[in-house]
Short mmCIF file of the C-alpha atoms (twelve columns), coordinates in Angstrom:
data_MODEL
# 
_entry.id   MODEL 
# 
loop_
_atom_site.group_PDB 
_atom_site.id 
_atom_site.type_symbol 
_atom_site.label_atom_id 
_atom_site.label_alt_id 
_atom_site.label_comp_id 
_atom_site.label_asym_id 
_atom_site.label_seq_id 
_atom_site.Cartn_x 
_atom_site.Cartn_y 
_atom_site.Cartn_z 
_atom_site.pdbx_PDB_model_num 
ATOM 1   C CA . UNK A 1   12.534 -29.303 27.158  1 
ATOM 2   C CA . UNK A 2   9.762  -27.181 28.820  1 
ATOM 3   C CA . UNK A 3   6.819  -26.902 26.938  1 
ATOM 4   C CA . UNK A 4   6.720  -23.063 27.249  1 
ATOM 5   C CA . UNK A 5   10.208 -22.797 25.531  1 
ATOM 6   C CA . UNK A 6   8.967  -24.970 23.194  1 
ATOM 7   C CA . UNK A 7   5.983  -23.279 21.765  1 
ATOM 8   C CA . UNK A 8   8.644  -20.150 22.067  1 
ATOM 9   C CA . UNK A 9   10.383 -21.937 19.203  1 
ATOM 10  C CA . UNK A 10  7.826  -22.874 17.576  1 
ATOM 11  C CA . UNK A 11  6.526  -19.149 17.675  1 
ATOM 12  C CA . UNK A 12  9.447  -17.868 16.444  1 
ATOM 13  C CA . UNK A 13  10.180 -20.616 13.534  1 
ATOM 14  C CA . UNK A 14  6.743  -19.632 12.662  1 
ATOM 15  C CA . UNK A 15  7.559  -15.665 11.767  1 
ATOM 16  C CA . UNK A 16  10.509 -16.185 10.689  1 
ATOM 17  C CA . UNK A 17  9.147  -18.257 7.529   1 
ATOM 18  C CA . UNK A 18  5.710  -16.162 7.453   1 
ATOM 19  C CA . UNK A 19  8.629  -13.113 6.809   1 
ATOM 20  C CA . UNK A 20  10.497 -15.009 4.344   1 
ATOM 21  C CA . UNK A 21  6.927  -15.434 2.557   1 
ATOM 22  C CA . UNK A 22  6.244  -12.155 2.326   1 
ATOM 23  C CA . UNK A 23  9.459  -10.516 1.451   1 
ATOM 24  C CA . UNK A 24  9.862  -13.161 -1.383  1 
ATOM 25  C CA . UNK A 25  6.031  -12.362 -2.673  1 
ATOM 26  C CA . UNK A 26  7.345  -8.739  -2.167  1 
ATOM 27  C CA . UNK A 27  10.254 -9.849  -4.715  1 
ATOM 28  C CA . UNK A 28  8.090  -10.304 -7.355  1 
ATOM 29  C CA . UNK A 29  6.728  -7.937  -9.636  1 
ATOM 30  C CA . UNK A 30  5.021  -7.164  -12.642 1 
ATOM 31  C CA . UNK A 31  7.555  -5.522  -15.673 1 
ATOM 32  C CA . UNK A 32  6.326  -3.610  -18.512 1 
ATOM 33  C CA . UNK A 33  6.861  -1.398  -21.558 1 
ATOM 34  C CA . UNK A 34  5.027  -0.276  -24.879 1 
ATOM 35  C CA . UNK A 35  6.251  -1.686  -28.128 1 
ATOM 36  C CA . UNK A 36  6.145  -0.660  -31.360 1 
ATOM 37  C CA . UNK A 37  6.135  -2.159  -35.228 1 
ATOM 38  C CA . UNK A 38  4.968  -1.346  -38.544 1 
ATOM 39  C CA . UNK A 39  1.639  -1.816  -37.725 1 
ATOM 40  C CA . UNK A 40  0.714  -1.326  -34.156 1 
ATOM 41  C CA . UNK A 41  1.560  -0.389  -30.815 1 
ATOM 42  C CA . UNK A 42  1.509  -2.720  -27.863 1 
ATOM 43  C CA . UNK A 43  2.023  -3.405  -24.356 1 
ATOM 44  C CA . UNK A 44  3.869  -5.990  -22.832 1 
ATOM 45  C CA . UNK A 45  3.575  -7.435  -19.736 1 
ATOM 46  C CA . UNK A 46  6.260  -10.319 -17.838 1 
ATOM 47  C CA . UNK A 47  5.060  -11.492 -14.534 1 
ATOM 48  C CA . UNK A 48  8.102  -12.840 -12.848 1 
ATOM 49  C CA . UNK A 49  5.890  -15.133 -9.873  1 
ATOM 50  C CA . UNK A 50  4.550  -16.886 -12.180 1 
ATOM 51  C CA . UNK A 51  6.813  -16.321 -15.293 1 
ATOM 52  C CA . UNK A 52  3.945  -15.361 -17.809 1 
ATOM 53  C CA . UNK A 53  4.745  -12.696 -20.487 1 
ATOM 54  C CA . UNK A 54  1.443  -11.475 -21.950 1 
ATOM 55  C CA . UNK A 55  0.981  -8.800  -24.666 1 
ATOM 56  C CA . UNK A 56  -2.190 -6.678  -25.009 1 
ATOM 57  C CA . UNK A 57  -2.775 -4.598  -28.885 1 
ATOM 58  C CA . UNK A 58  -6.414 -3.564  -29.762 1 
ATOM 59  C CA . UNK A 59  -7.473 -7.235  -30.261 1 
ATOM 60  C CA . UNK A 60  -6.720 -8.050  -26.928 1 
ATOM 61  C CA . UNK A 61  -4.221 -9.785  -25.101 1 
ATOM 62  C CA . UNK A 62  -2.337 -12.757 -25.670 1 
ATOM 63  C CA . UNK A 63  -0.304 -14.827 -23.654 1 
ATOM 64  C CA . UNK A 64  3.241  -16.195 -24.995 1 
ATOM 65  C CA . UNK A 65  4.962  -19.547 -23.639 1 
ATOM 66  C CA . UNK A 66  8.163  -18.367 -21.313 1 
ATOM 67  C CA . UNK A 67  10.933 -21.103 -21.569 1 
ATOM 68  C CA . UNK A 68  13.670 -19.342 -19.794 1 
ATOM 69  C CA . UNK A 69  14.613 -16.053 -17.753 1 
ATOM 70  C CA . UNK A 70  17.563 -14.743 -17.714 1 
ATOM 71  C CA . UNK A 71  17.732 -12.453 -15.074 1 
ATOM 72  C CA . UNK A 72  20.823 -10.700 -13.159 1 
ATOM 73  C CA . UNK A 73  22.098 -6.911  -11.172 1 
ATOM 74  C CA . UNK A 74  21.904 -5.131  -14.803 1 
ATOM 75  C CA . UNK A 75  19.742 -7.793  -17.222 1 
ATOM 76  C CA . UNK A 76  16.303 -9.364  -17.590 1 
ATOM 77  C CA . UNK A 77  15.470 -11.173 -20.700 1 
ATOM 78  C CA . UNK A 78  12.545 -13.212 -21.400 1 
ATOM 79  C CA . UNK A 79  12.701 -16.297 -24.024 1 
ATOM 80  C CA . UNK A 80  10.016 -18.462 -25.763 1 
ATOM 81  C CA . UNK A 81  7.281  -19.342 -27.826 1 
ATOM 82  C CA . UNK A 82  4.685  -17.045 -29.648 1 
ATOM 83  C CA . UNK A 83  0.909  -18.603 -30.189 1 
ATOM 84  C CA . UNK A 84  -0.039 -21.240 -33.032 1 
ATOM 85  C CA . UNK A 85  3.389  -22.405 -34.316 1 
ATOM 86  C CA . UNK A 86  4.475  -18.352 -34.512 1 
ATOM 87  C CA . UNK A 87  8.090  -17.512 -34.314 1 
ATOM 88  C CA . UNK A 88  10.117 -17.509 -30.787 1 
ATOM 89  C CA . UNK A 89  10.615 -14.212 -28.990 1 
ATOM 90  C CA . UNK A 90  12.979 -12.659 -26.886 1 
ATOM 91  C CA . UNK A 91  11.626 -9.938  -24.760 1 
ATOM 92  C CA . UNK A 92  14.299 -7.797  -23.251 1 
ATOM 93  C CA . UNK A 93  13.386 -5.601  -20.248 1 
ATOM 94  C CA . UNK A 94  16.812 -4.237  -19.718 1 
ATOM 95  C CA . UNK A 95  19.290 -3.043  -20.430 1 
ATOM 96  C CA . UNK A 96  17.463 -1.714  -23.156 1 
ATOM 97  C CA . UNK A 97  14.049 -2.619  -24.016 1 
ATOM 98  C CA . UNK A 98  12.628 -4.392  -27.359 1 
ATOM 99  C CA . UNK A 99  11.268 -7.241  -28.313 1 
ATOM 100 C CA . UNK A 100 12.287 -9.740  -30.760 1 
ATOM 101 C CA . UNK A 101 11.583 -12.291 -33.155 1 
ATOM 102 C CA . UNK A 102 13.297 -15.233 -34.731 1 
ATOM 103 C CA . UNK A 103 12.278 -18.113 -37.295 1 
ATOM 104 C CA . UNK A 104 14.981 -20.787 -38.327 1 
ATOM 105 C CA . UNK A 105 17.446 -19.489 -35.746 1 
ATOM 106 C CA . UNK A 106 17.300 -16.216 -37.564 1 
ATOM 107 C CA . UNK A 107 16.257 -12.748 -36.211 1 
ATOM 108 C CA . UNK A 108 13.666 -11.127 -38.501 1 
ATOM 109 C CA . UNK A 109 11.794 -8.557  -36.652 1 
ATOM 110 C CA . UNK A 110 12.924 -6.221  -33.935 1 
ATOM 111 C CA . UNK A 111 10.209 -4.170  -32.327 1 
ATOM 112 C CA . UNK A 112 11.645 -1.051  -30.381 1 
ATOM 113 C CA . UNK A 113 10.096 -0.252  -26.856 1 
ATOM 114 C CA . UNK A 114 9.899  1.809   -23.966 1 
# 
């Protein structure tokens, strides 16, 4: 093959990866609402890229375990672990939004969002 052809290719395999890059970092993005409970209100933050789901109240923020994402057209839920043994949550970004608790495979606490 000619060498000028060839660094054609090359050229050309070249953007179209650096485009597939940036449309998938384009992808990504940052969802969040304001919950609510009995005693406070708080934000909540999921960062799909790097599947972190953080939540912020006056003491500052705090950053949950994510163990699984389930994520279609209509739907984006967020599963996992709270901080120091806590309960496991499941943070649910639509349909509707709110954020929930369970201990012992039961639901205990259901914290309505927006």
């Amino acid at each position: 093959m000619n060498g000028f052809y060839e660094m054609k290719l090359s050229n050309a395999a070249f953007l179209i990866l650096a485009t597939a890059i940036v449309s998938s970092e384009c992808a990504a993005r940052t969802i969040e609402m304001v919950c609510k409970n009995q005693r406070r209100e708080y934000a909540v933050k999921f960062i799909e890229e790097s599947r972190r789901l953080i939540t912020s109240a006056s003491d500052g923020p705090i950053e949950y375990t994510v163990l699984a994402v389930e994520k279609s057209k209509n739907r984006l839920y967020v599963s996992g672990l709270t901080v120091n043994n806590g309960p496991t949550f499941r943070a649910i970004f639509a349909p509707t939004r709110k954020l929930e608790f369970f201990a012992d495979n039961q639901l205990f606490q259901t914290d309505k969002c927006r």
